[in-house]
Residue frames as qw, qx, qy, qz and C-alpha x, y, z in Angstrom:
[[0.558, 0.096, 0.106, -0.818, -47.79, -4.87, 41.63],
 [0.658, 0.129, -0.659, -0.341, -48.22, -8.38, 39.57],
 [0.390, 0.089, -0.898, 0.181, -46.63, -9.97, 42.62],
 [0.118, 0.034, 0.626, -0.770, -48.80, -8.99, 45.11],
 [0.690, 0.198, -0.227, -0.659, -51.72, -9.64, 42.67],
 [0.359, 0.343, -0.866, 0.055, -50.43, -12.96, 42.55],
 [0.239, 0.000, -0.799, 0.552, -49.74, -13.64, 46.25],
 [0.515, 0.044, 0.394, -0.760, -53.39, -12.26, 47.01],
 [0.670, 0.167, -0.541, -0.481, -54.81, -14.87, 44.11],
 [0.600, 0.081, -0.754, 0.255, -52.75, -17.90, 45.62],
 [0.176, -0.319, -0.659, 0.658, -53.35, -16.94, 49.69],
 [0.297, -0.779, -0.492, -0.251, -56.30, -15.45, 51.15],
 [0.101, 0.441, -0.389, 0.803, -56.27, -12.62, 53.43],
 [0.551, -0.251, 0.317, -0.730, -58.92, -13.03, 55.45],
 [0.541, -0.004, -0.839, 0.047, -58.01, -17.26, 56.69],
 [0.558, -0.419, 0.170, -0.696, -59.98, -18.30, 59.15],
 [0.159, 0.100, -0.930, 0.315, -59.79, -21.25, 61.77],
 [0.679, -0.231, -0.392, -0.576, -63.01, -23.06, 61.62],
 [0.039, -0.282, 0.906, -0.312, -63.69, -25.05, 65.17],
 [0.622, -0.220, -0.545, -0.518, -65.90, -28.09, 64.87],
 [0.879, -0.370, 0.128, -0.274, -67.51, -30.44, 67.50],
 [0.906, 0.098, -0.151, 0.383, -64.58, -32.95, 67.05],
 [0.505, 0.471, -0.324, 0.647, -62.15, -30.31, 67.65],
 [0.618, -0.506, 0.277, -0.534, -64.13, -29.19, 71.07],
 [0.972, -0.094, -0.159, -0.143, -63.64, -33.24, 72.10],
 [0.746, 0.176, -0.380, 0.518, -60.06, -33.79, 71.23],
 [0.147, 0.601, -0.310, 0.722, -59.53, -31.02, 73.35],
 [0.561, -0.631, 0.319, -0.431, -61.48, -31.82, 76.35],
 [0.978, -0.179, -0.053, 0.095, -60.23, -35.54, 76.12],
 [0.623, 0.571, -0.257, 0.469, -56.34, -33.68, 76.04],
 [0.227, -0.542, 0.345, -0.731, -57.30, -31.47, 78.73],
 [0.972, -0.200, 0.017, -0.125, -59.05, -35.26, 81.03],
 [0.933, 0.036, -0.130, 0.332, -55.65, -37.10, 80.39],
 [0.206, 0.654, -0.192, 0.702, -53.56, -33.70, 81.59],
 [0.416, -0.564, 0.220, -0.678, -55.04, -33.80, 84.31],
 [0.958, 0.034, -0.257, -0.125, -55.00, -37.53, 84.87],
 [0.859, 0.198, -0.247, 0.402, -51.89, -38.02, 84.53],
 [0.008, 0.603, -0.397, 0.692, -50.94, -34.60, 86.80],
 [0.766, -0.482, 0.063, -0.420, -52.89, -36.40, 89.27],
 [0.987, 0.042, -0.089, 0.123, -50.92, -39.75, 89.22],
 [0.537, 0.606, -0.344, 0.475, -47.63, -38.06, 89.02],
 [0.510, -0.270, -0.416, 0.703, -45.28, -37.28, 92.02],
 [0.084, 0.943, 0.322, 0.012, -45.46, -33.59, 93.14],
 [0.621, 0.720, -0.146, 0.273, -43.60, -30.89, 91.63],
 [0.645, -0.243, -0.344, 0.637, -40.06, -30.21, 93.41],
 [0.369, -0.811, -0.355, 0.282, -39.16, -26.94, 95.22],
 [0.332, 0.897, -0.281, 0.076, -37.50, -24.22, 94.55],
 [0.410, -0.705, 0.557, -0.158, -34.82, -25.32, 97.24],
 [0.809, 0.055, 0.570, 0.134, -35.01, -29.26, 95.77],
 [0.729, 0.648, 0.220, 0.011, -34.54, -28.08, 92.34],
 [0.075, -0.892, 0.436, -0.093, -31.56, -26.07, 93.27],
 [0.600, -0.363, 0.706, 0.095, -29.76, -28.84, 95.01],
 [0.852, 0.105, 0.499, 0.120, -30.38, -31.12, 92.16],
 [0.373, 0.872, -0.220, 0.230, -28.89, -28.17, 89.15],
 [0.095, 0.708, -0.700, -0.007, -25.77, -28.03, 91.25],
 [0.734, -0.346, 0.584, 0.006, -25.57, -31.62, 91.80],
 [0.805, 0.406, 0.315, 0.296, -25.16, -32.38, 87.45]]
């Protein structure tokens, strides 16, 4: 009974995940350079290309 008195003192039950205007940003600038950089990239391989290369290592 103490400990759980305790452990409710020392932690909250009811934490919450506050999202601010900065955290909206980083995210779209994460989600901009994701996409960026998918753009730039090669496209992805095939099922059939991916095969070949697995047995080839």
């Amino acid at each position: 009974m103490t400990v759980g008195w305790t452990l409710d003192l020392l932690f909250s039950r009811d934490i919450e995940q506050m999202i601010t205007l900065r955290d909206v940003e980083a995210l779209s600038d994460l989600a901009g350079r994701i996409r960026a950089r998918a753009k730039d990239s090669v496209p992805p391989l095939s099922p059939s290309e991916a095969l070949a290369i697995d047995k080839q290592l």
